[in-house]
C-alpha positions as CSV (number, residue, x, y, z in Angstrom):
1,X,40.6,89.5,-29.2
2,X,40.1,85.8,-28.3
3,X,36.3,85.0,-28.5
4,X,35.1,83.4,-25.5
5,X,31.9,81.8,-25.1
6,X,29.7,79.4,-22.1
7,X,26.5,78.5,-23.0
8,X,24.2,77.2,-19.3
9,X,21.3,76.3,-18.9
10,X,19.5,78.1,-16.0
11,X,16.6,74.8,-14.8
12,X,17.4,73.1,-12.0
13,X,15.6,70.1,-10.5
14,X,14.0,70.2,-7.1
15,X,15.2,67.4,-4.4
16,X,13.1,67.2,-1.6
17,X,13.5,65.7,1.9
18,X,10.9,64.3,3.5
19,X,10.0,65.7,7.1
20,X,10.2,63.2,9.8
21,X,9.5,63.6,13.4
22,X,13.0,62.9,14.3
23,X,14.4,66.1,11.8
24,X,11.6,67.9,13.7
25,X,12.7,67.5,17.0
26,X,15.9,68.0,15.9
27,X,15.4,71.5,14.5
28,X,13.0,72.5,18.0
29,X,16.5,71.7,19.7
30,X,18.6,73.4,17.7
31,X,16.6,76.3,17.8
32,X,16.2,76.2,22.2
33,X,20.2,76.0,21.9
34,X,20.5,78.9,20.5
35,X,22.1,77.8,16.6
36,X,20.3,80.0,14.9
37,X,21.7,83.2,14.0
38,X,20.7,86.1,16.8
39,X,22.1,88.8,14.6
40,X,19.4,88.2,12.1
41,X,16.5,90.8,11.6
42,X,13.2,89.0,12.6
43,X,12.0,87.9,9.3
44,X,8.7,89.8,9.9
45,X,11.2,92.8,9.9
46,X,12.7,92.1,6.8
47,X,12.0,94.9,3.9
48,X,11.5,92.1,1.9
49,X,8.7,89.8,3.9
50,X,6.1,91.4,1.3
51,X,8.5,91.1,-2.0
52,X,7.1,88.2,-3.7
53,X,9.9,85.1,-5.0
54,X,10.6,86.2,-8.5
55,X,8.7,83.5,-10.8
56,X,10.4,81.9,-13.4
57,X,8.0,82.8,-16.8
58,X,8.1,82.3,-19.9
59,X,9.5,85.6,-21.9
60,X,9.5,86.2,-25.5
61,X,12.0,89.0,-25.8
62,X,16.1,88.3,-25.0
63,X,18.6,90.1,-22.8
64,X,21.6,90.9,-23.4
65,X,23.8,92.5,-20.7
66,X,26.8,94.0,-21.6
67,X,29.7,94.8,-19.2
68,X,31.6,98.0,-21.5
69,X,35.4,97.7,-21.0
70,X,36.0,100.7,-19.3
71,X,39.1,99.9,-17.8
72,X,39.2,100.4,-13.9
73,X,35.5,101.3,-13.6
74,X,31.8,99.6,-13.7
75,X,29.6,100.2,-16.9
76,X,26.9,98.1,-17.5
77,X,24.6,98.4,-20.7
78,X,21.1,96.5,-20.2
79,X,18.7,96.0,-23.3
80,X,15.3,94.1,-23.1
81,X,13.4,93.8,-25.8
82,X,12.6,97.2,-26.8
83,X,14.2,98.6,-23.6
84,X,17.5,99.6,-22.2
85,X,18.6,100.8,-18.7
86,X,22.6,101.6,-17.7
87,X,24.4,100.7,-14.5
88,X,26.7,103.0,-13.7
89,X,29.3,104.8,-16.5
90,X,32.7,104.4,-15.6
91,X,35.3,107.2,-15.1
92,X,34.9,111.4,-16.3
93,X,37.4,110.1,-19.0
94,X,35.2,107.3,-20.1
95,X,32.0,109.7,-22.0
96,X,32.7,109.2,-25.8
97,X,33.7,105.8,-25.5
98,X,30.6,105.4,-23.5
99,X,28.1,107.2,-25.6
100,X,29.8,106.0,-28.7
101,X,29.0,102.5,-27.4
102,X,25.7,103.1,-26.7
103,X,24.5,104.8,-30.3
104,X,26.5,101.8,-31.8
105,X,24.2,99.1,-30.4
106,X,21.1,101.4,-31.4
107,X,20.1,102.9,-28.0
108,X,18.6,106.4,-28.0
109,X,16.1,105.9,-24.7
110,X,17.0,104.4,-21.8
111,X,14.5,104.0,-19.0
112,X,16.7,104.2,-16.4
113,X,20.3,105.5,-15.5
114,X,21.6,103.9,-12.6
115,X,24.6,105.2,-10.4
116,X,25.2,102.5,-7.5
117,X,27.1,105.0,-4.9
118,X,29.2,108.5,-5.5
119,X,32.6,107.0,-6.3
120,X,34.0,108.7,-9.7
121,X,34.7,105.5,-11.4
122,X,30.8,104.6,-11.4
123,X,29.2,108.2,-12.4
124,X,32.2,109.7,-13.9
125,X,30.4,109.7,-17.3
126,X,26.9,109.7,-15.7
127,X,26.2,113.3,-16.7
128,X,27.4,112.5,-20.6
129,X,25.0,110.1,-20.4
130,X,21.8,112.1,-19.5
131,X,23.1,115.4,-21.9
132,X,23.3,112.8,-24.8
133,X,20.3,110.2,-24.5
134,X,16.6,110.5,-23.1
135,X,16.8,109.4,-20.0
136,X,13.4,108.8,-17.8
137,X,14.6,108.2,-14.5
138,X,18.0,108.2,-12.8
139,X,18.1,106.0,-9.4
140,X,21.1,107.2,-6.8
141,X,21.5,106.1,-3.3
142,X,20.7,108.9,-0.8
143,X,24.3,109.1,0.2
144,X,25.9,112.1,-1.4
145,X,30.0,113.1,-1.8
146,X,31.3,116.4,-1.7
147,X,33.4,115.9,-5.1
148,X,32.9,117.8,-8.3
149,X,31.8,114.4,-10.2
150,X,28.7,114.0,-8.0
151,X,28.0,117.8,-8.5
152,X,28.7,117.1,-12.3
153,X,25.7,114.4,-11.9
154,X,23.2,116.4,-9.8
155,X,23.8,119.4,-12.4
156,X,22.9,117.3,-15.1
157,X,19.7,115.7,-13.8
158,X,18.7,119.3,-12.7
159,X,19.6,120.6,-16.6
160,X,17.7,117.5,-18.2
161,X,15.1,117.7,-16.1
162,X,15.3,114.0,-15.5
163,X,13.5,112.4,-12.5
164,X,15.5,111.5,-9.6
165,X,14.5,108.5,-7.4
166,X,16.4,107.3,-4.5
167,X,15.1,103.6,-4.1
168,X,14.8,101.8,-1.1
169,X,15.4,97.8,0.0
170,X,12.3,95.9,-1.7
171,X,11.2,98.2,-4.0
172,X,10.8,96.7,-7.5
173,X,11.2,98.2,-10.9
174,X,10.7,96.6,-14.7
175,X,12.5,96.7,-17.7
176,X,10.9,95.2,-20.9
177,X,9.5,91.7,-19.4
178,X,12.0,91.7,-16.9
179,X,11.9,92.7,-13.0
180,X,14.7,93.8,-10.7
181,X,14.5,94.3,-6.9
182,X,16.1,96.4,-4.7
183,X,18.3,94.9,-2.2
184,X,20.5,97.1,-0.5
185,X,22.2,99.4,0.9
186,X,20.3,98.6,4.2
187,X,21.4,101.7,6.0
188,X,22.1,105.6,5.2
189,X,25.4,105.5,7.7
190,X,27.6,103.2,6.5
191,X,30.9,105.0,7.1
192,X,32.3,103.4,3.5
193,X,30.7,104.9,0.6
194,X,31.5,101.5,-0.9
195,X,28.5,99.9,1.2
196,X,26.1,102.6,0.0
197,X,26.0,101.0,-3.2
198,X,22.5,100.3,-4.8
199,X,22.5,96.1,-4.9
200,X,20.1,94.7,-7.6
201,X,18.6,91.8,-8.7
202,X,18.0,91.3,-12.2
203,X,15.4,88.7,-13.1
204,X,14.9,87.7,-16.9
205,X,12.6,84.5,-17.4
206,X,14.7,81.7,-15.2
207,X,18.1,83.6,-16.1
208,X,19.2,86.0,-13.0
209,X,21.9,88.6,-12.4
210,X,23.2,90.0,-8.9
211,X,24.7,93.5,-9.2
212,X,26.8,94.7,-6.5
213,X,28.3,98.1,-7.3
214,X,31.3,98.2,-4.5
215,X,29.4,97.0,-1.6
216,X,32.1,95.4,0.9
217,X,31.5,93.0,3.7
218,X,29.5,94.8,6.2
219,X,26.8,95.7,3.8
220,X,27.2,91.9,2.3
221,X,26.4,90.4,6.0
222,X,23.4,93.2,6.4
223,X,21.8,91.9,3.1
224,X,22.3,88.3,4.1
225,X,21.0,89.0,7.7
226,X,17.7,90.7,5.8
227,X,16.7,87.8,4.2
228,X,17.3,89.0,1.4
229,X,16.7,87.0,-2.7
230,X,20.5,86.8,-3.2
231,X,20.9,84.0,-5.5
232,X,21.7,84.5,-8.8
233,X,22.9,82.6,-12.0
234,X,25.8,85.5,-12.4
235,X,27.2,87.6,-9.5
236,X,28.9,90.7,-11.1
237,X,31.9,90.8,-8.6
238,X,31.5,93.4,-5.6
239,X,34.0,95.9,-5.8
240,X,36.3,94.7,-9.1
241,X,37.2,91.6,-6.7
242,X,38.8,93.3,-4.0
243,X,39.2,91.5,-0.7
244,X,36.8,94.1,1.2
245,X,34.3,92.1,-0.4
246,X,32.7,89.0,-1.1
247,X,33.0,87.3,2.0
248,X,32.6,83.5,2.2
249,X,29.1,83.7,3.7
250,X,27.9,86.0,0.8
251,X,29.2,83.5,-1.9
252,X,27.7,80.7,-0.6
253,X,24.3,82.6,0.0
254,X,24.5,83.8,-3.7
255,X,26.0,80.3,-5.4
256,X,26.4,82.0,-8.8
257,X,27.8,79.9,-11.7
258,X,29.5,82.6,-13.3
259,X,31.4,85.7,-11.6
260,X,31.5,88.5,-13.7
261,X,35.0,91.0,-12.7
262,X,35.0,94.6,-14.2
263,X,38.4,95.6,-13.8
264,X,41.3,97.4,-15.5
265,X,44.6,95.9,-16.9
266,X,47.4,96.4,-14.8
267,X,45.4,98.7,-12.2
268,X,47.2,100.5,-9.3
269,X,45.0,98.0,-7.1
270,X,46.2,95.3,-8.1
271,X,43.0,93.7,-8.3
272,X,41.5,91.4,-8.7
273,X,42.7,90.3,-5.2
274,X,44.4,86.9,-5.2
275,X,42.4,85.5,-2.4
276,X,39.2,86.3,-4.1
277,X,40.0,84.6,-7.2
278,X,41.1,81.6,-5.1
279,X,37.8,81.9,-2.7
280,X,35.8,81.9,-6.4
281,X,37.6,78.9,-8.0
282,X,37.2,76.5,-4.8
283,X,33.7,77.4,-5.1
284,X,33.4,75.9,-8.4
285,X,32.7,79.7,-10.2
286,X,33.7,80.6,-13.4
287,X,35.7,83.7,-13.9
288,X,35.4,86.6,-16.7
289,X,37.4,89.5,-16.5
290,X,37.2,92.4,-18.6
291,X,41.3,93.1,-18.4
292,X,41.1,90.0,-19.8
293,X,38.7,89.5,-22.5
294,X,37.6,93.4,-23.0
295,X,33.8,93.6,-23.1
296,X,31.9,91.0,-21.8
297,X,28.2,90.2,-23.3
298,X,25.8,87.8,-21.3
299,X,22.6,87.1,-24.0
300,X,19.8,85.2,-22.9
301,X,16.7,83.8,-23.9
302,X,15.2,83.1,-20.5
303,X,15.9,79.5,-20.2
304,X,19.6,79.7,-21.6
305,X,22.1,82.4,-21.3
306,X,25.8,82.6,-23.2
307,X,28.7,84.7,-22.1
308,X,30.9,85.8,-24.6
309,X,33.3,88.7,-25.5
């Protein structure tokens, strides 16, 4: 497999622009004109108006992310420092390549197990997971699915004996150094299980990471109209790059420099969709794709990360 490899740097200078009456006024008008959003929550409403900024420190331990080629499915492999965490665990299919991956890089604990939403393809091997490593807590959205890989899950948690947490927009949880915060889903009724996805924010030092599970437009515009901390260094693509997601307003609101795709060669889907790829290369993103380069590792020591295969 061809090795591919981008090293960035993650600091960024600050510009700023001097306020002047004439800017001041002109905002006052805008705002009596009515250009301001009125869909948007009234920031004091925002779950997030007491989540602190996340600050950029200085860490002493690396991340390394890796997104496991698992074909048309998410799996997502977190170590920092001494700690490890999954995001989701691809399809039922996918458990020894799964677990076999995970005793190879040396994990035997992981603090949390993650399943973004109820689709097969992100908890499939969820269960294999808990019945093979010591798990501490496994975070699901509330929304449930009447299908026999959820039940597999919900089995397995209740067999293990492994805390279930269902957390909600702002809460914030740690792994080694790092912190992540919660940012969506906003709602329990989305009519797509695709928008109940969990969304997190993955902080390490000045390196940061949006994960998206499937979430498709309309939870993409609630986030955005929460006020959400969207921007991130790397976006991992919302639902393998289909064209139910990532809406223009969402990619500009995030501005990643790299766009991470988990998706399977040659999928019944065909994805990922044209017009997504085309949206992310006028945008100036770069573009890794697991169908492409197998599994994908981001490693970073908090002020630089690389992304190889």
């Amino acid at each position: 497999m061809r090795k591919t490899t981008r090293k960035r740097s993650v600091q960024r200078s600050k510009k700023r622009t001097p306020l002047t009456w004439g800017s001041l006024i002109g905002a006052i008008l805008l705002a009596g004109l009515g250009y301001f959003s009125p869909q948007l929550l009234p920031e004091s409403a925002s779950p997030f108006k007491n989540t602190p900024s996340p600050v950029h420190t200085q860490v002493n331990s690396a991340l390394t992310v890796h997104f496991i080629d698992v074909g048309q499915a998410d799996a997502i492999l977190i170590q920092s420092g001494e700690e490890a965490m999954m995001i989701d665990a691809g399809n039922n299919a996918d458990a020894k390549l799964i677990t076999d991956y995970l005793q190879q890089q040396g994990v035997t604990h992981l603090k949390y197990a993650i399943g973004t939403h109820a689709h097969e393809d992100h908890i499939g091997s969820l269960d294999a997971v808990l019945y093979s490593f010591d798990v501490d807590t496994v975070m699901l959205p509330k929304r449930t699915l009447e299908s026999k890989s959820y039940k597999d899950v919900i089995q397995a948690i209740e067999t293990t004996q492994t805390a279930l947490i269902h957390p909600q927009p702002g809460d914030t949880f740690s792994l080694g150094e790092d912190q992540f915060v919660v940012l969506g889903p906003l709602s329990e009724d989305y009519s797509e299980v695709n928008n109940s996805s969990l969304v997190l924010r993955y902080v390490h030092g000045q390196t940061s990471i949006l994960f998206t599970g499937d979430m498709q437009a309309k939870s993409e515009k609630d986030i955005l109209d929460s006020y959400a901390p969207v921007q991130a260094n790397i976006l991992k693509a919302p639902h393998h790059g289909s064209d139910t997601s990532s809406t223009q307003a969402f990619l500009e609101a995030v501005k990643p420099q790299d766009v991470i795709i988990s998706v399977g060669l040659n999928n019944d889907y065909q994805l990922p969709s044209e017009d997504v790829l085309k949206r992310y290369e006028k945008l100036g993103f770069s573009v890794y794709r697991t169908d492409q380069l197998g599994t994908i590792l981001i490693e970073s020591d908090g002020v630089h990360y690389t992304i190889h295969n």
